[in-house]
C-alpha atoms as an extended CHARMM CRD file, in Angstrom:
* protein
*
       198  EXT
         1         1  UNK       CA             96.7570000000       99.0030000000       80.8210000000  PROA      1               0.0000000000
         2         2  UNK       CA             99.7480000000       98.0340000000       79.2400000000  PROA      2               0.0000000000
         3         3  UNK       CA            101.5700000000       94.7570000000       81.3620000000  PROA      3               0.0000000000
         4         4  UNK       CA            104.7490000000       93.4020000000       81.5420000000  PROA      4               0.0000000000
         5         5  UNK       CA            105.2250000000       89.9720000000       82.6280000000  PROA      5               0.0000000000
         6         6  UNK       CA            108.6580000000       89.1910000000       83.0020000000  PROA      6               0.0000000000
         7         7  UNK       CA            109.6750000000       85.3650000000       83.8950000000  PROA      7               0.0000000000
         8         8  UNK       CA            113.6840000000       85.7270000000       85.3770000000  PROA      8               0.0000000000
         9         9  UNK       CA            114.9150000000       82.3490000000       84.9040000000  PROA      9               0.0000000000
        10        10  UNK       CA            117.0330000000       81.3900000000       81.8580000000  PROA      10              0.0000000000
        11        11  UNK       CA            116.0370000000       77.6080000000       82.6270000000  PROA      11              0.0000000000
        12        12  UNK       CA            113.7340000000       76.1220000000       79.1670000000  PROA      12              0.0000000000
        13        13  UNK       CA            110.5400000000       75.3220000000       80.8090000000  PROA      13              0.0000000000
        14        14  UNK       CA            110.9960000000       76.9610000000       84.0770000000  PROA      14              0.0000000000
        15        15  UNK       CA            108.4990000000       77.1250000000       87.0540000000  PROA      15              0.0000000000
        16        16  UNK       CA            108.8170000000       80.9570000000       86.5730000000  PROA      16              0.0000000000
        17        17  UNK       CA            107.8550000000       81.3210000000       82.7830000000  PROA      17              0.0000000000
        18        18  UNK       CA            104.1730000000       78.2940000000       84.0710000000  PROA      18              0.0000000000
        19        19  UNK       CA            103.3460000000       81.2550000000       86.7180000000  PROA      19              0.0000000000
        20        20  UNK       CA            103.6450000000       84.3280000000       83.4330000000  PROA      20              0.0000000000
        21        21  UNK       CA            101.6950000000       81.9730000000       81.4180000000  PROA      21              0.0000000000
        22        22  UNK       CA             98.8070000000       81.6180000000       84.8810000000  PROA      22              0.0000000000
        23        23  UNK       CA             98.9780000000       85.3160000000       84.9260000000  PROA      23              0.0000000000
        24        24  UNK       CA             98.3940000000       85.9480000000       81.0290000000  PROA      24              0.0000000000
        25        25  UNK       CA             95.8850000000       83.3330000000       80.8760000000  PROA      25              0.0000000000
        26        26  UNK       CA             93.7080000000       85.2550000000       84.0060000000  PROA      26              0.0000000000
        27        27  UNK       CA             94.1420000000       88.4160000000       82.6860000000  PROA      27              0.0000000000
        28        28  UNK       CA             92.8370000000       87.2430000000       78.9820000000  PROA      28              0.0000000000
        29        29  UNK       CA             89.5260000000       86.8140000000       80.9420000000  PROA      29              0.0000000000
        30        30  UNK       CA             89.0060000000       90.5200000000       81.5220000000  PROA      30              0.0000000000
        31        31  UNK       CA             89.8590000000       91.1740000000       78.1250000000  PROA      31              0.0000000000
        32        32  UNK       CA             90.7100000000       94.5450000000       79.0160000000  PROA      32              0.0000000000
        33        33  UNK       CA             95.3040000000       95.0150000000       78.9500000000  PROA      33              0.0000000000
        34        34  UNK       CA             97.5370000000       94.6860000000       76.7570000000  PROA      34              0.0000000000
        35        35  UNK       CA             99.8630000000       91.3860000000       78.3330000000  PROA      35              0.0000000000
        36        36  UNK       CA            103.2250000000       90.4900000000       76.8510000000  PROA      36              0.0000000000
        37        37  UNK       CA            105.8800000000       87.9120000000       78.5160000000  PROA      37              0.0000000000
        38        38  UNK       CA            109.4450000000       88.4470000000       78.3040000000  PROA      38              0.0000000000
        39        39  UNK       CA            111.2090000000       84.7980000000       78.8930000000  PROA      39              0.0000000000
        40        40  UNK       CA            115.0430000000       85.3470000000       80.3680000000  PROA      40              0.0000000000
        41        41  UNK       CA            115.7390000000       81.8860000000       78.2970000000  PROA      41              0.0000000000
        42        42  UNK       CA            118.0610000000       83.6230000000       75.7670000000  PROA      42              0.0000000000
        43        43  UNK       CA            119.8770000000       86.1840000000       78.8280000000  PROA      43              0.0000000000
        44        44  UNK       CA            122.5310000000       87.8100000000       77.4270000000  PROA      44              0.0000000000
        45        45  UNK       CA            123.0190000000       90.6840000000       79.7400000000  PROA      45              0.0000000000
        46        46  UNK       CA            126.6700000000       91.0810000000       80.5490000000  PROA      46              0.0000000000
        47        47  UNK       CA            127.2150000000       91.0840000000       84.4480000000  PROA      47              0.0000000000
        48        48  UNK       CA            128.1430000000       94.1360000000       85.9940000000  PROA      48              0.0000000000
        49        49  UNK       CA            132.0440000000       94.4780000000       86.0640000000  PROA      49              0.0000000000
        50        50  UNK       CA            132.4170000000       92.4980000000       82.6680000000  PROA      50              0.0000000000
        51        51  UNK       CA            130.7850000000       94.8070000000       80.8050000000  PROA      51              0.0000000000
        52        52  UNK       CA            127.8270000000       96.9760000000       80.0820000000  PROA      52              0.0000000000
        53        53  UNK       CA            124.5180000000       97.3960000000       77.8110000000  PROA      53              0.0000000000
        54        54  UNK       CA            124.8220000000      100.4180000000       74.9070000000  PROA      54              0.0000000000
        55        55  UNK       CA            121.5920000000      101.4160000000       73.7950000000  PROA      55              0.0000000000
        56        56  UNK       CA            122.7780000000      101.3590000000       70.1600000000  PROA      56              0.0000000000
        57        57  UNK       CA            124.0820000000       97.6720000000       70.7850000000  PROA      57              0.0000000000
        58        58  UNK       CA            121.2470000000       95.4990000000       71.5560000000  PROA      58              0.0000000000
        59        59  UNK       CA            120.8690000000       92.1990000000       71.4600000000  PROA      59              0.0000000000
        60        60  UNK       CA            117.1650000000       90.6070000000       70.4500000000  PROA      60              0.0000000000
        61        61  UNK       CA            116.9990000000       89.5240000000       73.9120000000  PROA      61              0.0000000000
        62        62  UNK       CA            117.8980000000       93.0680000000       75.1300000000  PROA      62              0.0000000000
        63        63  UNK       CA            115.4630000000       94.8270000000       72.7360000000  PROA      63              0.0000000000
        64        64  UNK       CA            112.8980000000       92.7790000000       73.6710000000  PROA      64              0.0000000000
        65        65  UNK       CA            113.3010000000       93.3710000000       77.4490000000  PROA      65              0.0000000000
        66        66  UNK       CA            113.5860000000       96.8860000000       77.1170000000  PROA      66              0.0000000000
        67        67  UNK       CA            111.4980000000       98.0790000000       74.5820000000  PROA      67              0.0000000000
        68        68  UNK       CA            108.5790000000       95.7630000000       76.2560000000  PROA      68              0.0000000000
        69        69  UNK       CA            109.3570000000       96.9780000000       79.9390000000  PROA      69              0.0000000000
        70        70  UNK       CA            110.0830000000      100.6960000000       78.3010000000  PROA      70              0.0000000000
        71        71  UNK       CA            105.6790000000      100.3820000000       76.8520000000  PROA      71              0.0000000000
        72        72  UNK       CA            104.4230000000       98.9680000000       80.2240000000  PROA      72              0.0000000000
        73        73  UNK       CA            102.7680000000      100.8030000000       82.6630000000  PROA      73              0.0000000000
        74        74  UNK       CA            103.0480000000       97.6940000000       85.1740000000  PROA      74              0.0000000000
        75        75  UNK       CA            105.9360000000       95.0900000000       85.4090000000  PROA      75              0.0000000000
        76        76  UNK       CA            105.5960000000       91.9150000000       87.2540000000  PROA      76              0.0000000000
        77        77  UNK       CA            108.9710000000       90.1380000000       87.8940000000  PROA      77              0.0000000000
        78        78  UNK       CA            108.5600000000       86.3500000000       88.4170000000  PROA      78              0.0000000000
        79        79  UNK       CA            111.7320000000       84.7980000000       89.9730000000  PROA      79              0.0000000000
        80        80  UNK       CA            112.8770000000       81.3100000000       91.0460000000  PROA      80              0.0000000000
        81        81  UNK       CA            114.5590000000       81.1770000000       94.7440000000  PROA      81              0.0000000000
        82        82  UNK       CA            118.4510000000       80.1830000000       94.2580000000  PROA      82              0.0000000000
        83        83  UNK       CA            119.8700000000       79.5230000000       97.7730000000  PROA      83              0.0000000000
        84        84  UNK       CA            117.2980000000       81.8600000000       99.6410000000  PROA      84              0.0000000000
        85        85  UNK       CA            117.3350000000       84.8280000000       97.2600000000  PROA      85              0.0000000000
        86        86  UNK       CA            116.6930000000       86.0590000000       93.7290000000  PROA      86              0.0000000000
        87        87  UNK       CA            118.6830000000       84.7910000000       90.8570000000  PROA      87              0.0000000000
        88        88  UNK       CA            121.7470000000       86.5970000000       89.7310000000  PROA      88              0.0000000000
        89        89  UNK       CA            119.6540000000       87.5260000000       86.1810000000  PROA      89              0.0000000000
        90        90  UNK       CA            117.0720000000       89.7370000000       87.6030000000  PROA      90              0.0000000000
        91        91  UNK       CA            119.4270000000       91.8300000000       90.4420000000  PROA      91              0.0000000000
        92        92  UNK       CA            121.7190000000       91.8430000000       87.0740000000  PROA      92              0.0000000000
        93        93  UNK       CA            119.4900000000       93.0930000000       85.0290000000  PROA      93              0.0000000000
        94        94  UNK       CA            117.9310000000       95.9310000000       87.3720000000  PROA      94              0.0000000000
        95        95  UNK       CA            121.7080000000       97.2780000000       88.1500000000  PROA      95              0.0000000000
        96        96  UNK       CA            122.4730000000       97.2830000000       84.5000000000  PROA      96              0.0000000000
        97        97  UNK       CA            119.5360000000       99.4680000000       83.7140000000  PROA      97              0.0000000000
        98        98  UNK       CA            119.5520000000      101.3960000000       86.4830000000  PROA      98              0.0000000000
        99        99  UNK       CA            121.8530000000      104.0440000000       85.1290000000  PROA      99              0.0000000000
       100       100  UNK       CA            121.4510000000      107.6330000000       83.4260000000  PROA      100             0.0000000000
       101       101  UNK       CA            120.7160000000      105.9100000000       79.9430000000  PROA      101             0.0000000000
       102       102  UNK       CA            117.7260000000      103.4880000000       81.2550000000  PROA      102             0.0000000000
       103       103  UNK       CA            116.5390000000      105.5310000000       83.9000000000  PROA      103             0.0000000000
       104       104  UNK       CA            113.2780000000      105.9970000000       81.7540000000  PROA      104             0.0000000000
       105       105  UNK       CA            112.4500000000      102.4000000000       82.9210000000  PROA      105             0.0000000000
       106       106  UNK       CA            112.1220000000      103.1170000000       86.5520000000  PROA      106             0.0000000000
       107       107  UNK       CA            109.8020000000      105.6990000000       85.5910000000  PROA      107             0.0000000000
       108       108  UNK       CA            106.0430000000      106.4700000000       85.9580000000  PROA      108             0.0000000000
       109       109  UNK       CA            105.6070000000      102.7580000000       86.6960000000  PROA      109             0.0000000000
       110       110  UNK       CA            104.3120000000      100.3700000000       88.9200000000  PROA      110             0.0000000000
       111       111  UNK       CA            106.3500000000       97.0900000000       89.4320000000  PROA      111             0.0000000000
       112       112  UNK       CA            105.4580000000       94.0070000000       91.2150000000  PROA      112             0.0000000000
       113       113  UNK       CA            107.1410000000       91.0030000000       92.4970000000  PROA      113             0.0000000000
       114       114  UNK       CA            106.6630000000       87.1750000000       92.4550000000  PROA      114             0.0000000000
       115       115  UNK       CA            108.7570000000       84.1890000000       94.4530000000  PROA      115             0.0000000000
       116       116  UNK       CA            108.6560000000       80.9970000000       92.7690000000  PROA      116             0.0000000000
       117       117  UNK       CA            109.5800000000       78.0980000000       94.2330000000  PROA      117             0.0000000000
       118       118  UNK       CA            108.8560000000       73.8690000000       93.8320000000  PROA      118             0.0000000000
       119       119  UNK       CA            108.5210000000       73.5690000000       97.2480000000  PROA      119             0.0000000000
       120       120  UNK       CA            107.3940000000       76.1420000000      100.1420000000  PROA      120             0.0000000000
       121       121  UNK       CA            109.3680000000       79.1580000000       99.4200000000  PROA      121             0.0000000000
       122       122  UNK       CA            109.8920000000       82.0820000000       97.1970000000  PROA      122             0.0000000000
       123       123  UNK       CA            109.3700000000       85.1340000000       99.5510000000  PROA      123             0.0000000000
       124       124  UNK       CA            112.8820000000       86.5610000000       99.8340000000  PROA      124             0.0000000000
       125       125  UNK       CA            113.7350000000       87.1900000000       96.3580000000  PROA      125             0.0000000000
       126       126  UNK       CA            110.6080000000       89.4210000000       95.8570000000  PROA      126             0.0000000000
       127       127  UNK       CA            111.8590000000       90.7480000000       99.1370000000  PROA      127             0.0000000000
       128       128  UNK       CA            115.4100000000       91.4250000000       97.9290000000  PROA      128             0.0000000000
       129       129  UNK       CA            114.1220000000       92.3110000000       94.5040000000  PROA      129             0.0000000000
       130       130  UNK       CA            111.4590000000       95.0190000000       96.4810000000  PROA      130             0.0000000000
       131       131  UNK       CA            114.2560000000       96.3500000000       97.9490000000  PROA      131             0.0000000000
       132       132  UNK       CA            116.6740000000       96.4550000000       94.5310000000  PROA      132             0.0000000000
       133       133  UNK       CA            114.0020000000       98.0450000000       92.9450000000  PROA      133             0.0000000000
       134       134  UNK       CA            113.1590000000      100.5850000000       95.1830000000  PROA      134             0.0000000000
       135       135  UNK       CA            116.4200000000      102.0630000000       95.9220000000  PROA      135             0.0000000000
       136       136  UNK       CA            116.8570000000      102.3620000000       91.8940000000  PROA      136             0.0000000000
       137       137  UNK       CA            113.5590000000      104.2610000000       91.8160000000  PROA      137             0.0000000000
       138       138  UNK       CA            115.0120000000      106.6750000000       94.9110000000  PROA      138             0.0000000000
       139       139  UNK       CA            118.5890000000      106.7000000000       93.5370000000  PROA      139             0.0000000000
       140       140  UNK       CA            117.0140000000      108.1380000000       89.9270000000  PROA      140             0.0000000000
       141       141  UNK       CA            114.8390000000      110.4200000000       91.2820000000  PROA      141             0.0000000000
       142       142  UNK       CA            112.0540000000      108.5700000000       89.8210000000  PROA      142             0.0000000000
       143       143  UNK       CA            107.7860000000      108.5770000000       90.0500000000  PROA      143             0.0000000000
       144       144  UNK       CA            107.2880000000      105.1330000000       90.3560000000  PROA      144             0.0000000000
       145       145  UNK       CA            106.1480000000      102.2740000000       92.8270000000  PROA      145             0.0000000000
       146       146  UNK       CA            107.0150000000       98.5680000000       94.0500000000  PROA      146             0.0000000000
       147       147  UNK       CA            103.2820000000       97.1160000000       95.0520000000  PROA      147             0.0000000000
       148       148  UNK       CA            103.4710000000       96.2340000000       98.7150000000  PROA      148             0.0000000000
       149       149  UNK       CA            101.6210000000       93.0430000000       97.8670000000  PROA      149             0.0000000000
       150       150  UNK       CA            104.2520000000       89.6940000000       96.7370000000  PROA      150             0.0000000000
       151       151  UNK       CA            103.2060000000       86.5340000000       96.4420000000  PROA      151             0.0000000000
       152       152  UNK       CA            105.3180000000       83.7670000000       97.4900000000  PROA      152             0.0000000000
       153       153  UNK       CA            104.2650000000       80.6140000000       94.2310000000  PROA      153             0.0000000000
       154       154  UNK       CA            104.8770000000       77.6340000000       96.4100000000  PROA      154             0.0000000000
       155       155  UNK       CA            105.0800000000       74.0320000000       94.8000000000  PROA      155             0.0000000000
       156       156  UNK       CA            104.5220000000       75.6930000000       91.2060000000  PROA      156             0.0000000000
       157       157  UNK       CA            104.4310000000       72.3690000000       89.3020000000  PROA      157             0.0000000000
       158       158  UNK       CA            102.3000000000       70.9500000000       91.3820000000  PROA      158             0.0000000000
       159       159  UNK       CA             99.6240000000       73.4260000000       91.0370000000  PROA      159             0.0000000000
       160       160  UNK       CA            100.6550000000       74.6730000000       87.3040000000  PROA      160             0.0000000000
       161       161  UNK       CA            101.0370000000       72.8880000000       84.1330000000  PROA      161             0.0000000000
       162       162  UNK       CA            103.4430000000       73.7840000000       81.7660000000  PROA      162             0.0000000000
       163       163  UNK       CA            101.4750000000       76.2060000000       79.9450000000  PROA      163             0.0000000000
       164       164  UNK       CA            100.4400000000       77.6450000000       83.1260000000  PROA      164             0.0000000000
       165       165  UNK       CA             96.6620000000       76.2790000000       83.1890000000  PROA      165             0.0000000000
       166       166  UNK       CA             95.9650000000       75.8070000000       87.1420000000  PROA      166             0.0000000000
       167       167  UNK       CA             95.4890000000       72.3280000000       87.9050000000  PROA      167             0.0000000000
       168       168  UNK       CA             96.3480000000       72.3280000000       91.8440000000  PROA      168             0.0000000000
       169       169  UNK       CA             94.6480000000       73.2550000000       95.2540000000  PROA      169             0.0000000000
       170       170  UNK       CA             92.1160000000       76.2520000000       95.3740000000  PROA      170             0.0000000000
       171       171  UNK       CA             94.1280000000       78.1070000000       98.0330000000  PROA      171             0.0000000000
       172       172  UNK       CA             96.5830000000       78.5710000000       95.5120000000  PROA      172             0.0000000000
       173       173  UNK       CA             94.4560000000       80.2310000000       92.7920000000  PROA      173             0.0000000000
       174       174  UNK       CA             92.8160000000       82.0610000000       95.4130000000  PROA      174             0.0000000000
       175       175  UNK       CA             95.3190000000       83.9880000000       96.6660000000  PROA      175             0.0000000000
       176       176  UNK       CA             97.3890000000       83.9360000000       92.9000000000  PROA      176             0.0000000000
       177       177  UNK       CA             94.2200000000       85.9060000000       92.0420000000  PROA      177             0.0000000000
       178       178  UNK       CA             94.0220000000       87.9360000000       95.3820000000  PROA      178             0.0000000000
       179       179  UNK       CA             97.4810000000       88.9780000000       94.6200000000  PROA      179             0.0000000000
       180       180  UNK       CA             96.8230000000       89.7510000000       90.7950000000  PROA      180             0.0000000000
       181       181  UNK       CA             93.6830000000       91.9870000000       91.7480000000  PROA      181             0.0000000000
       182       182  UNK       CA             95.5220000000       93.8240000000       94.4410000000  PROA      182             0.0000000000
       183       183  UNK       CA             98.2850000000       94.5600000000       92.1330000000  PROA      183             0.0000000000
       184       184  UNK       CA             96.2310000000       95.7180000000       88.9490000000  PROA      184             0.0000000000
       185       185  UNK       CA             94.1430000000       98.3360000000       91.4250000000  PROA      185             0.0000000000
       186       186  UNK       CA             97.4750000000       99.6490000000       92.7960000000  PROA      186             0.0000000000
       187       187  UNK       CA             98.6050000000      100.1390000000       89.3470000000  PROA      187             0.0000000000
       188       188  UNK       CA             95.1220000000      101.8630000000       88.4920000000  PROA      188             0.0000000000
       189       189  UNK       CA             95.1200000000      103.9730000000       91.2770000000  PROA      189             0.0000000000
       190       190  UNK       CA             98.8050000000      105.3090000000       90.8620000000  PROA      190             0.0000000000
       191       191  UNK       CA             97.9860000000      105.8270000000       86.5380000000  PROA      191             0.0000000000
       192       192  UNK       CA             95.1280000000      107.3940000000       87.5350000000  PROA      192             0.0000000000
       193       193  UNK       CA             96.6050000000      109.7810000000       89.5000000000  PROA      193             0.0000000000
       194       194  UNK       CA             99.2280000000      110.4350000000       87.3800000000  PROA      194             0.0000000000
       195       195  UNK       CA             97.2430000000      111.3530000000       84.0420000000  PROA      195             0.0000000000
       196       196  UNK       CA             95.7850000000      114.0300000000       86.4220000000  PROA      196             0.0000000000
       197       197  UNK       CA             98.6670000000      115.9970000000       87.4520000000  PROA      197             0.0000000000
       198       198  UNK       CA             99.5750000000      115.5620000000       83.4250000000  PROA      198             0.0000000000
């Protein structure tokens, strides 16, 4: 399976980009996907009413992001929690793409979504992002999915170093890896089923 892991804060170092790192390093223990990590350090995406993205004018940043979400059969969005939501990057960058030209991205995937937070939080922007996400998928008249599972990262640092090796309490990687597992056998389950009515 080809994965996405997308880290939405344009912060050097974030909390965000330690829990893509967590997830890469787990999944290099099966051995089995293909894993790359798009960092939103270099964001360049114009906001929407200041401009918009032309698929002939891409930035590096904007190739990357695209052409590595465009090759991924699941995404996982990792984003920080700014005043009780997601960051203006991610709901940004979903708008921006959700249009005639990028409509490929929303589909025949499955996406999932991460709250990251340094202290107890992180559950409403994978909420808000859910709901971003699946109202693109609708409004395209797209075959894709949001995994019901999220997982809210509480007290990231504390539990993550900055490469992302888990040095922290065991209920953390516990459920981090509950939540992984979950999403990888939705994402399975809904290829599966799609390379049979192909």
């Amino acid at each position: 399976m080809k994965i996405a892991l997308i880290s939405t804060s344009s912060r050097p170092n974030s909390n965000s980009l330690r829990f893509v790192n967590y997830l890469l390093h787990v999944l290099a223990e099966e051995g089995q996907h293909e894993v790359s990590i798009v960092s939103f350090e270099k964001y360049d995406i114009p906001y929407v009413g200041q401009g918009t993205l032309q698929a002939d004018k891409l930035t590096p940043f904007q190739q990357e992001l695209i052409s590595t979400w465009e090759a991924a059969d699941l995404i996982i969005f990792a984003m920080p929690e700014y005043n009780w939501t997601a960051p203006p990057q991610a709901t940004n960058t979903v708008h921006q793409l959700g249009g005639p030209v990028f409509k490929h991205l929303f589909d025949n995937k499955v996406f999932a979504m991460v709250g990251i937070s340094n202290g107890r939080g992180g559950r409403q922007p994978a909420l808000d992002m859910t709901t971003v996400v699946n109202k693109l998928i609708s409004f395209t008249n797209s075959y894709s999915i949001v995994s019901p599972k999220l997982y809210e990262s509480h007290e990231t640092a504390v539990n993550l170093d900055a490469e992302g090796h888990f040095i922290g309490h065991e209920v953390y990687e516990r459920t981090a890896r509950a939540f992984l597992n979950y999403t990888l056998n939705v994402a399975q389950r809904w290829m599966s089923v799609n390379l049979v009515e192909k």
